[in-house]
N, C-alpha and C positions, 0 to 999 in steps of 0.2 A: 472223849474225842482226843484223839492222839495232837501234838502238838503240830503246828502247819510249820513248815519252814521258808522262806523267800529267800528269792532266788533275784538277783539284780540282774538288768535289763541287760545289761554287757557282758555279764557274765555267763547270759546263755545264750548269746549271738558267739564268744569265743568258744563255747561247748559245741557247738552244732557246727563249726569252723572243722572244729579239730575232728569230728566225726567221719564229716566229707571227705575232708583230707586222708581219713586213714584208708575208708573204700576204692581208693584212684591207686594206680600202680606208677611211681616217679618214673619207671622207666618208658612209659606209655604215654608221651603227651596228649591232654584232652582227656585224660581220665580211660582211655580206652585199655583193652587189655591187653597187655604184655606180649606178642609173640615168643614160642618158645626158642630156644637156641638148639639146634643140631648138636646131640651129642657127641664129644672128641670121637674120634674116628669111626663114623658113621656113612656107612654110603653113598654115594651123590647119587641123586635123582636124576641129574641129566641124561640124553641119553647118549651111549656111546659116540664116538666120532669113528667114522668110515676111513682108512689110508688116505689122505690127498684130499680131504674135506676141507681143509687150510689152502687150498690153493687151486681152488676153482677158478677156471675162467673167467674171465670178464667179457659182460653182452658184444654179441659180434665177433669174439674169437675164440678157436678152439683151444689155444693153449693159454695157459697162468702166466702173470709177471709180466705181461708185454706192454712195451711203451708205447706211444701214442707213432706217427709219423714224424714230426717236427723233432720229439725228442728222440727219434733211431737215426735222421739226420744229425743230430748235433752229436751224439754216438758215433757215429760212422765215421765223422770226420776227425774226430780226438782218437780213433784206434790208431796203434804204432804199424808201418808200413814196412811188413821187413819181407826177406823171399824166404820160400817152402822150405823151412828147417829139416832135419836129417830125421829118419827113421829108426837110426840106430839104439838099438836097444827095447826097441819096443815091442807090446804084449799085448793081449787085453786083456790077461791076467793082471794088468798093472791095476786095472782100474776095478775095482770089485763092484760085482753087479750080479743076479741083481739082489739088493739089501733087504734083509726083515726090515718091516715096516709095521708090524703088529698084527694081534687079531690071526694070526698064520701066514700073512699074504705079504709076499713079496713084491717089486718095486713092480716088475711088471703084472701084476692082477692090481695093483693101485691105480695102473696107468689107463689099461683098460674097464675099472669100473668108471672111472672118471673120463672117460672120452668117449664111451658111449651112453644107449638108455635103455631099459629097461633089462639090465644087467642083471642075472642071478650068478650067484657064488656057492658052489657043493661046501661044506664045511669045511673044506684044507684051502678054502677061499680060490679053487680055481674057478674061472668064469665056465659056464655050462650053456648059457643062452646070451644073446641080445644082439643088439644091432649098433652097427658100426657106420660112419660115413670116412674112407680114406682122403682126408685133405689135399694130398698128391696127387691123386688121378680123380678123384669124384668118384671111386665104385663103393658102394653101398656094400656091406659084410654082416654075414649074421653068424659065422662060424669064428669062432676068437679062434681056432687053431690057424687061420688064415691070415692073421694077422701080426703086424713084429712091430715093437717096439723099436721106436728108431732115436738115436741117439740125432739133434736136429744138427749139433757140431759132433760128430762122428767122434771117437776116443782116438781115433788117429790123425786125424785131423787135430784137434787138441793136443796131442802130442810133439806134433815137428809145429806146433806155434806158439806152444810156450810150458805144457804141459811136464815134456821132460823133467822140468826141472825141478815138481812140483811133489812134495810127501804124498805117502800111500794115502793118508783121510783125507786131502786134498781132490786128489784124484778118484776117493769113492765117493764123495761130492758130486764133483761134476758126473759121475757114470751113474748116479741114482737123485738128482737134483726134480722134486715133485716143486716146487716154489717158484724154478724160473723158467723157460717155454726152450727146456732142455730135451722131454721126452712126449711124444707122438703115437701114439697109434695109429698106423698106417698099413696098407696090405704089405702083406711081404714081398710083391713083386716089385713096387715101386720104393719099399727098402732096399733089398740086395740089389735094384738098378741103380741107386745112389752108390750104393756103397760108401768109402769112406772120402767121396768126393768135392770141394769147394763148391758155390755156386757156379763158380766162371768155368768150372769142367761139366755138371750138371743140375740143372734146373726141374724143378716138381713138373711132370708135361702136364697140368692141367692148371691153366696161366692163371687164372682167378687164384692161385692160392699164393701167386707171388708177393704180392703186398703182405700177408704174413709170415710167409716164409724170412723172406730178407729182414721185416723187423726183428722175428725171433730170432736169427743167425745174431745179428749183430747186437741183440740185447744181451745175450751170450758168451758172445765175443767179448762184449764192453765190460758184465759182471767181471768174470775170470781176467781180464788183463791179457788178452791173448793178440797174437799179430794176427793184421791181414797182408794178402801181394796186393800188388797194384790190378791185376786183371782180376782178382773179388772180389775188393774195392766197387771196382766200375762195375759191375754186375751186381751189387746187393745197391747199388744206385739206381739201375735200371728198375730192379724190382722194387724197391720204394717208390719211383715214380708211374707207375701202377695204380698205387693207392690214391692217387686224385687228391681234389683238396679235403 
């Protein structure tokens, strides 16, 4: 018979320690197993993001970025109060528009994927189908070629109020701005009936959308540092008082 060998009682409680111990992975607490790490430049799973995915509306209104009531009066009242600046010099080649925005699709297919629903896009990302509601008049749209992007403080209007004075990426800012309740999709008719007009010269005629309109003017106004007159002033006053309490 081969020789027995003994083994102390501690000495095989630290042997069976050190065994568990080496089955557990340190970097797994609980013994569980390691997740592995994404190799250096491997592609992300997520999936893509749409143009204007960052700056979806908020419940109850159509456009991004817009403040509440309380804070587009306390806005309104901090805008600088100066009269209708000159024209001279102006374009709307000043202001570049409308901007790649990736994926193919420029500022305007950003505008209207995201302002309407059930949106398809042909592969050069132009809109082919969907359905529109124009906030200006209430007419419901399901042809995008009917449709125009409307600038909510017009590039000329920004221009004789403070615009002028402002560099070109300044100015392609403000003319492709998807973050703050700058651009609209709206029919064209009640586009080119704006035209590049204040509030105190023309109003949305479909009065339910005053209460957004005047916050978006003036959340616009307030971002950028732009003037108002005294007669827009009182007219994006009237349309805030619209909006109830």
């Amino acid at each position: 018979m081969g020789r027995q060998i003994r083994v102390s009682g501690a000495v095989l409680v630290a042997l069976l320690l050190a065994a568990a111990a080496g089955c557990s992975d340190p970097a797994a607490p609980g013994g569980g197993d390691a997740k592995p790490s994404a190799p250096a430049g491997a592609p992300s799973t997520a999936a893509p993001k749409s143009p204007g995915d960052d700056a979806k509306p908020a419940g109850g209104d159509v456009l991004p970025g817009m403040v509440g009531v309380a804070e587009a009066r306390t806005r309104l009242s901090a805008l600088k109060v100066a009269p209708v600046g000159t024209m001279a010099g102006y374009s709307r080649d000043k202001f570049t528009h409308w901007a790649q925005q990736g994926n193919k699709c420029d500022t305007r297919e950003a505008v209207l994927k995201r302002d309407g629903t059930e949106v398809t896009q042909d592969a050069e990302c132009k809109a082919v189908s969907g359905h529109w509601k124009s906030l200006y008049d209430g007419v419901a749209v399901t042809d995008a070629g009917k449709m125009d992007i409307d600038h909510v403080v017009p590039l000329a209007e920004g221009w004789r109020s403070g615009a002028a004075g402002w560099d070109s990426a300044r100015r392609k800012a403000f003319a492709n701005d998807l973050t703050n309740p700058q651009l609209l999709a709206v029919t064209a008719a009640s586009n080119r009936s704006k035209g590049d007009q204040s509030p105190d010269l023309w109003q949305p005629p479909d009065k339910a959308s005053w209460c957004q309109y005047g916050r978006a003017w003036t959340t616009v106004k307030s971002t950028y540092g732009l003037t108002v007159t005294e007669p827009e002033k009182t007219m994006l006053t009237t349309m805030l008082d619209t909006c109830g309490s």
